[in-house]
N, C-alpha and C positions, 0 to 999 in steps of 0.2 A: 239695404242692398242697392249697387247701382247696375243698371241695364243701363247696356252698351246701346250706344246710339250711333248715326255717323252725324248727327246734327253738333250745332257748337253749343246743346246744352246736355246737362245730364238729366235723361228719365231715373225718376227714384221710385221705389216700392218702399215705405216707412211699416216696417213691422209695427202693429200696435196692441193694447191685449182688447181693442173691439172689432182689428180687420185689419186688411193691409190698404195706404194710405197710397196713391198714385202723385207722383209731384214734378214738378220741372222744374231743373235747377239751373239758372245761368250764375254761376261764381263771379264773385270779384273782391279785390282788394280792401283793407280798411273796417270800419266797425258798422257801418251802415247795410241793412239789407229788406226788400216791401217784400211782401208774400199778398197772392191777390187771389179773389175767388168768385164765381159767378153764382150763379141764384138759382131756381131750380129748377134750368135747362139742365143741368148734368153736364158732365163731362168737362174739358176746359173751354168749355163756352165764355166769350167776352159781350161785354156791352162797347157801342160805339163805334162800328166797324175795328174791331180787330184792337181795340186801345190796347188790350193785355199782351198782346202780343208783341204791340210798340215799345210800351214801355216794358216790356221781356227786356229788351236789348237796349235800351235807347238810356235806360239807367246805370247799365253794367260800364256806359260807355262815360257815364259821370264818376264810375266809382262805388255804386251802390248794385250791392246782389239782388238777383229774383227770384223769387221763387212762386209756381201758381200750382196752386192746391185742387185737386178733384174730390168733391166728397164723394163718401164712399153713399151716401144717400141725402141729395138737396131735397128733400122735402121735411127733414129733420132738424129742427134746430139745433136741438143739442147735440146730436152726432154730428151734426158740421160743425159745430165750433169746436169739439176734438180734435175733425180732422186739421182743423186751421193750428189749432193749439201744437198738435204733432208737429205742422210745417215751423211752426216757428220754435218748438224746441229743437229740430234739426238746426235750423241758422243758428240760435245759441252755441249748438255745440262744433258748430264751423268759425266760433269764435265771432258772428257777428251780436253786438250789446247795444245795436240803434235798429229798432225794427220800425215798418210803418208797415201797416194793415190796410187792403183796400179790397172793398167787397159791393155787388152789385146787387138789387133786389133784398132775395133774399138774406144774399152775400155779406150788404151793408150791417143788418142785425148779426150777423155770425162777426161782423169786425169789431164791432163793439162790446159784442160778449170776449171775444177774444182778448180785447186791451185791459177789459179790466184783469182778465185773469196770468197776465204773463207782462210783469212789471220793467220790459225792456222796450215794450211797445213806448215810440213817442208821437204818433199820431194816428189818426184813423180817418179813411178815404170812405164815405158813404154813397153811392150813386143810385138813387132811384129805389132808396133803400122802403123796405116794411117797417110799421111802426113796430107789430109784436117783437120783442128781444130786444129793444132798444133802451130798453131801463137803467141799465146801467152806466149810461150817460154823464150824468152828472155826480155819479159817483168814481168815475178815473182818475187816476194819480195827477195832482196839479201838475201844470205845466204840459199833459196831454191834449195836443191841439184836432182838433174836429173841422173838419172839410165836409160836408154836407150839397150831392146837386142832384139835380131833378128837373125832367122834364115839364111844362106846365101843361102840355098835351097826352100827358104818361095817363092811359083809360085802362090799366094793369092793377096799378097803386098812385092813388092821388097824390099831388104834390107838397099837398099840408101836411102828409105825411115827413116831410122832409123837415118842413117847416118845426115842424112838434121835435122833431130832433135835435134840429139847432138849438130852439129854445130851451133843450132838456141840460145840452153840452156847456160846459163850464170856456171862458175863454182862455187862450188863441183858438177862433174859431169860425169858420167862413160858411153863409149859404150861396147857393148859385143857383136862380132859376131860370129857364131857360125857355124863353117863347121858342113854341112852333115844333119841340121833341117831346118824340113819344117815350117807352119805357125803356126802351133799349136806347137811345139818346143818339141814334144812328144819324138824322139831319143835324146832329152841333158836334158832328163827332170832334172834327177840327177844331172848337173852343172847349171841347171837354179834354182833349188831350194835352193843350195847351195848361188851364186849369189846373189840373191834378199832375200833369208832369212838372211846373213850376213849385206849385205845393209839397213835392215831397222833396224836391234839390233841399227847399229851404226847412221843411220840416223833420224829416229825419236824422 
């Protein structure tokens, strides 16, 4: 179902049979589309000052759709990866077949349960991710590339945490750590944006 907005993206309500799924849709052209999700602040909370929100738009203007996922409960793993799952069966059936996953904290482990389970996924964006959930790593479809960054001051979730990820992920696959940020990655916002907004032109 879409609710009417006057902003330039659509609010969506994704019926599901565990709840209804809350999303924000910015459309565009072609077979590319990221779906991104935060950790368990709730709501469409970003890391980074506002990166989600940059790249809302900042992609659409490359050519590639957005879409940012609310769970319907971030303290769940598996029901956020549902709800990630629904976001991207939606893109699917909006005809996008290049998806790229990017999730924070939490978020990171729901992106990588995600990728394994929905075979359009071509990379997955992990920020300041938890180790729990992340097993499934090195077992995604070849050629799924892993972007991996993290604070070295992040006192939320350690940065080894990151580190245990990368080394879990098969290559193409990048770490990024990042003196002097915490969990939320809010002092390197500006080279996390940069980061991860070059990584999915070139990855998705």
């Amino acid at each position: 179902m879409n609710i009417p907005t006057d902003d330039d993206y659509e609010n969506l309500a994704l019926e599901t049979s565990r709840g209804t799924v809350y999303c924000r849709y910015n459309p565009s052209t072609g077979p590319r589309a990221v779906a991104m999700v935060g950790g368990t602040g709730g709501g469409f909370d970003s890391p980074a000052q506002d990166l989600y929100g940059r790249l809302f738009n900042d992609l659409v203007e490359k050519g590639i759709g957005t879409l940012r996922v609310q769970f319907r409960d971030p303290r769940d793993l598996e029901e956020a990866t549902l709800d990630l799952l629904a976001g991207l069966s939606f893109l699917s059936s909006k005809g996008f077949s290049q998806l790229g996953v990017v999730g924070h904290s939490l978020g990171g482990a729901v992106a990588a349960q995600a990728a394994f389970n929905d075979s359009n996924v071509r990379t997955v964006v992990m920020l300041a991710t938890q180790s729990y959930g992340t097993d499934p790593l090195p077992f995604l479809a070849d050629g799924v590339s892993v972007q991996v960054i993290h604070g070295r001051e992040d006192d939320v979730i350690p940065w080894q945490s990151s580190r245990q990820a990368h080394m879990m992920a098969k290559a193409p696959k990048e770490l990024v750590l990042l003196d002097g940020a915490s969990h939320n990655l809010d002092e390197a916002a500006s080279t996390v944006y940069h980061e991860v907004f070059t990584w999915l032109l070139g990855n998705v």
